[in-house]
N, C-alpha and C positions, 0 to 999 in steps of 0.2 A: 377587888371589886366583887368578885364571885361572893365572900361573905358578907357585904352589903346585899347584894342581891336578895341574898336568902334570906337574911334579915328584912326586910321588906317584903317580898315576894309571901312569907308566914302571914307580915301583918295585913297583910290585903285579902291573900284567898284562903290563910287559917291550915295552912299545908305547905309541906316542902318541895321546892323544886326536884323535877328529873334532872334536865340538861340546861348547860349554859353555853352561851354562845358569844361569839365579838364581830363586828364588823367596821373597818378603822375609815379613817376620811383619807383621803386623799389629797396632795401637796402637787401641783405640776409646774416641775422645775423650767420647762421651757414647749414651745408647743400650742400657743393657746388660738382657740379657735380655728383649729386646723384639725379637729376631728369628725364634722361634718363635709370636712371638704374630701376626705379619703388622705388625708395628709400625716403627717407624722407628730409624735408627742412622745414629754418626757415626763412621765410621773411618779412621785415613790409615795407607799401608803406609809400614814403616822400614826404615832402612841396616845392619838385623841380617835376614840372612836363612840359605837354604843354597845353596849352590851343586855343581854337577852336573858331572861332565866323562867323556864318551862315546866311546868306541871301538867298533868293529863286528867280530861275530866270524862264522867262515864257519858253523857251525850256529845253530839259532834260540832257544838257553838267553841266561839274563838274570845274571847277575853283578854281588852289587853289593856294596862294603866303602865304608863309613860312617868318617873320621874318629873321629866321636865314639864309636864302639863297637868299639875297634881289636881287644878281646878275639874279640868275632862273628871277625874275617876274614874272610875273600871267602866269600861266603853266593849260594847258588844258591837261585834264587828259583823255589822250584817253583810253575808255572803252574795247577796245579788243587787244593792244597790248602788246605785253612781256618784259620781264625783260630784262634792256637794262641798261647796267655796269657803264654807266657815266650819268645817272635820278636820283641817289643821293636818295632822301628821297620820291619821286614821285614813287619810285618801289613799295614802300609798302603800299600806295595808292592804286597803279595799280593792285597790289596781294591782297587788302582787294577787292576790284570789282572781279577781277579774278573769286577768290573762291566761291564768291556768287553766281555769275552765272553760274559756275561749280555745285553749290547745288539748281540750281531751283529758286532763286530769282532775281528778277527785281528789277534793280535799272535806275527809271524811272526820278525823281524828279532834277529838274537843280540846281544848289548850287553855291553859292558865298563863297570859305570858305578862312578864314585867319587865321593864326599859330603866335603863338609868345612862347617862350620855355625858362622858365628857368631850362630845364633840359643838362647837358652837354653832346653832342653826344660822340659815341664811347667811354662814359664811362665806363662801366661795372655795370652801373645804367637803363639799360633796355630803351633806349629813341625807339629801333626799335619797341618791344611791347608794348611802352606808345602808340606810331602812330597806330601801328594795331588796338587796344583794342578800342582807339580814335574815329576813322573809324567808324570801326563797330557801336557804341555807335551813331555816328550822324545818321547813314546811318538805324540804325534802329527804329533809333526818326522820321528822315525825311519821310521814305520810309513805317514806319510800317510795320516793316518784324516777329513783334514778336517774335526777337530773345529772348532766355531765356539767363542765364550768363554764363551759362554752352556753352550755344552753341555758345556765342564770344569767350570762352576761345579755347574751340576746332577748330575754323576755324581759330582763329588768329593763333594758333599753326600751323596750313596746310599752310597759307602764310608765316611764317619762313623758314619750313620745305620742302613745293611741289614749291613754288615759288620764295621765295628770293635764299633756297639752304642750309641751315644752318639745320645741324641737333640735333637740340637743344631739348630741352624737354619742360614742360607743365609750371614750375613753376614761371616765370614770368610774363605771360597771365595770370594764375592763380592770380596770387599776386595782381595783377596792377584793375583785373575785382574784386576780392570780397577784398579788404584791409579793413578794418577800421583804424580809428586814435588811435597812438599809441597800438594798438595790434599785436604784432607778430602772424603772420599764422605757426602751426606744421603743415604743411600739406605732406600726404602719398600720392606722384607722381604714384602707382601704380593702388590702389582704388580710389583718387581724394576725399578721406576724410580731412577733417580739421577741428582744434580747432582754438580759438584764446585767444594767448596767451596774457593778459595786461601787459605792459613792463614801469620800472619805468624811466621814460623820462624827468621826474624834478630831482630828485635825478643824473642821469646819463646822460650823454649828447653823443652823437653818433657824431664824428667828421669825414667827408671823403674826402679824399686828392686824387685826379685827377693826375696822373702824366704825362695825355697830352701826350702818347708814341700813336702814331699811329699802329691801329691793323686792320685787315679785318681779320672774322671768315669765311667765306667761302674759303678765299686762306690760311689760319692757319691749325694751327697742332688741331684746333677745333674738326676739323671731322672726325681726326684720332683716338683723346679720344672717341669717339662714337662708335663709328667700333671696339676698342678694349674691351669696354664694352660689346659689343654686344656680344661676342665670349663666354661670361660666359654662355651662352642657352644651349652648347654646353656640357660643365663642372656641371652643375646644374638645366636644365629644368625649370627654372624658374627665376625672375627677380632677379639681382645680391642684388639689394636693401632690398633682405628680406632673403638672405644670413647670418647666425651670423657668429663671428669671429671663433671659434672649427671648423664649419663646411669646410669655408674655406681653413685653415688650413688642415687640411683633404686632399684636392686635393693639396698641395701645390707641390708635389713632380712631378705632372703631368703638371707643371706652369713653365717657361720657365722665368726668373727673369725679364723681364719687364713686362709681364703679371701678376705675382704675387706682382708686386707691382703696378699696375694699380688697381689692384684685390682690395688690400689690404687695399689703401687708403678710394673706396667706402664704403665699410664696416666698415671699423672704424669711419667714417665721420659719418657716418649713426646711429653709437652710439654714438658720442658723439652730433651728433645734438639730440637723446632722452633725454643724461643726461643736457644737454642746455635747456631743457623748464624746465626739473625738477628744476634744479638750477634756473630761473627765477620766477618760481612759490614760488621756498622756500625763493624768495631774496637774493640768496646766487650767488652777482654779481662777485664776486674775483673768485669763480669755474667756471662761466661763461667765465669772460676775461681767462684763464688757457685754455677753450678749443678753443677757437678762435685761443689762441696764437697755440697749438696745431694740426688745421686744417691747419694753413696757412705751419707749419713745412711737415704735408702732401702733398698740394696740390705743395710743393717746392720741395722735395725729392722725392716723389713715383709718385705726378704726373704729376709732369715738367711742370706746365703753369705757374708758376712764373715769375718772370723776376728780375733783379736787380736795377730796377727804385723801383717796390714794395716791393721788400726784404728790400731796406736801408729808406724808408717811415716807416713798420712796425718796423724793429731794432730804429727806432727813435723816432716811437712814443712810444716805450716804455720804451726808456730812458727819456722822458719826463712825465710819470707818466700814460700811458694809464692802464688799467686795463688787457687789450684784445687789440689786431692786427692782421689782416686780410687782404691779398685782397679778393673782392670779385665779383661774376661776373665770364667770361668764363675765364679772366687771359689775358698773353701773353702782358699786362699793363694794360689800363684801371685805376680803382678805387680804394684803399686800405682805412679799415674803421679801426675805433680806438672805444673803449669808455673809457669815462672820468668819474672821479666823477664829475659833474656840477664845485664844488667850486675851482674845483683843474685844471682848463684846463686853459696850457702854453699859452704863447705866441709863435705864430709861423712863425714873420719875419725874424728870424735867421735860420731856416727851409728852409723858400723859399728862398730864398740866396745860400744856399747854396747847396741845393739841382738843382738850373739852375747853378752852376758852375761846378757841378759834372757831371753832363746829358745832360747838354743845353736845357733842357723842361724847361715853366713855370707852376708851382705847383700852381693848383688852390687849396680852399678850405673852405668846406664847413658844417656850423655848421647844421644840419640835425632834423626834427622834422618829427613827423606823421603825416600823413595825410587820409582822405579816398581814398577810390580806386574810377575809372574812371567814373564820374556823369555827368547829364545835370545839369547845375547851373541856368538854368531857361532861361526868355524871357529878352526883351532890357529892360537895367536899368535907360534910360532915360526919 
């Protein structure tokens, strides 16, 4: 990819790149909507991400042309204005500068940068805080801001959150900044502790099916799910994610049945994302797929982001031999994952057929590997 890059990167600003750079999406195997409540999640970063490639210019403007938005063109990214609805992938540019100079830093150094992505937007594979975490990552190579990882994952969270408008929580900043290959993160969204879990990814194969449904989470029922969360402070003093299921219970009678099953989902999610690392520590991948199959029957009954693009993907990948079916991500479409025994994964042109004559989407899809989280891959390779 680096020598595409460069090959592009010539034809645009007529000069070769300095540095290159990757920041990969994110997969969360179990977990979901349990990172705004201070709750726990299971994510491992993949070999679909974006990648960056950097040149230095003698004044201190920013330049940047994106592959995937070849109409845009080279887009000067002005450094003090706001988030403006039809800038597409330049907002979150605009919001990683934003934030910085919100917190005291200068960002002085002129930049030549270019994008090329194999990661799918609006998938529910995290391509907005692959760009954030990205950002940061150049801007702190270029600029020497001595950010630490901790404090990209928190400021890229403020540009989701103060700038783009989504109020999303930590765990994909988190995921995409510290991943390693092939290791699942248990990580606890309330302390910002984590383990990393090793995940058998020869033996099992992670299959994920795009179903290409358009969603915007700031106009979605995204921000609704957060706001009803929030209401648990109210019910328990403390974050809903560290709630057990008895205690819940306990107030149910005070819980108004869509709140007690908004309630309810988090907290059982929350278990069985613990017995989910247990189960991949013991190799016991069949309990695994069981709770996946599990979360998704959650996150479609008690917490309405499903959709029926991803319900009849799931129902299908498991009449095709998946172990485990999920979507995953904020919902509303977006991505649904699968895992396979390696030896035993269908064929799935009968799938896409049929799936665009039921929907009129086309079903992308994608066989999924580990990868690490968001790095400099060094200087020109030529």
């Amino acid at each position: 990819m680096e020598r595409k890059l460069e090959i592009k990167h010539k034809q645009i600003y007529k000069e070769t790149p300095n540095d290159y750079y990757y920041s990969p999406g994110r997969v969360n195997l179990l977990g979901e909507h349990t990172d705004y409540s201070g709750g726990y999640c299971l994510p491992i970063t993949i070999n679909l991400g974006i990648y960056a490639s950097v040149s230095l210019r003698e004044d201190k403007d920013i330049y940047v042309y994106s592959d995937d938005f070849k109409d845009m063109g080279i887009v000067k990214v002005n450094k003090t204005s706001i988030y403006h609805k039809n800038k597409s992938y330049i907002n979150y540019i605009k919001g990683v500068i934003s934030i910085l100079n919100q917190h005291g830093y200068q960002i002085d150094t002129g930049l030549n940068i270019t994008l090329m992505s194999t990661l799918p937007k609006s998938s529910g594979l995290s391509s907005s805080a692959a760009l954030e975490v990205l950002f940061f990552k150049i801007l702190n190579h270029q600029d020497k801001l001595k950010l630490k990882k901790t404090d990209i994952v928190q400021l890229s969270k403020k540009v989701e959150n103060d700038y783009i408008g989504v109020s999303s929580g930590i765990m994909d900043q988190f995921s995409i900044a510290y991943g390693k290959k092939d290791k699942a993160i248990l990580l606890d969204t309330d302390l910002l502790t984590y383990e990393y879990i090793p995940i058998d990814l020869k033996k099992y194969t992670i299959v994920l099916m795009n179903t290409n449904k358009a969603r915007n989470l700031v106009d979605s029922e995204y921000n609704k799910r957060f706001k009803s969360i929030e209401k648990a402070k109210d019910f328990f003093n403390q974050p809903l994610g560290k709630i057990g299921y008895k205690t819940l219970l306990s107030k149910k009678d005070l819980l108004d049945d869509l709140l007690w099953k908004r309630f309810k989902h988090v907290v059982s999610e929350n278990e069985r994302t613990l017995r989910a690392k247990k189960a991949i520590q013991d190799n016991n991948y069949q309990l695994f797929g069981q709770l996946m199959n599990e979360s998704h029957q959650s996150l479609k009954d008690d917490f309405n982001v499903s959709c029926d693009e991803l319900d009849y993907l799931v129902e299908e990948s498991i009449k095709r031999g998946a172990i485990g079916a999920r979507m995953t991500g904020a919902g509303f479409g977006g991505t649904m994952l699968a895992i396979y025994q390696t030896k035993s994964i269908p064929s799935f042109k009968n799938l896409e057929s049929e799936y665009f004559n039921k929907f009129n989407f086309k079903l992308d899809i994608y066989i999924a590997a580990g990868e690490d989280g968001a790095k400099h891959l060094g200087g020109n390779k030529s």
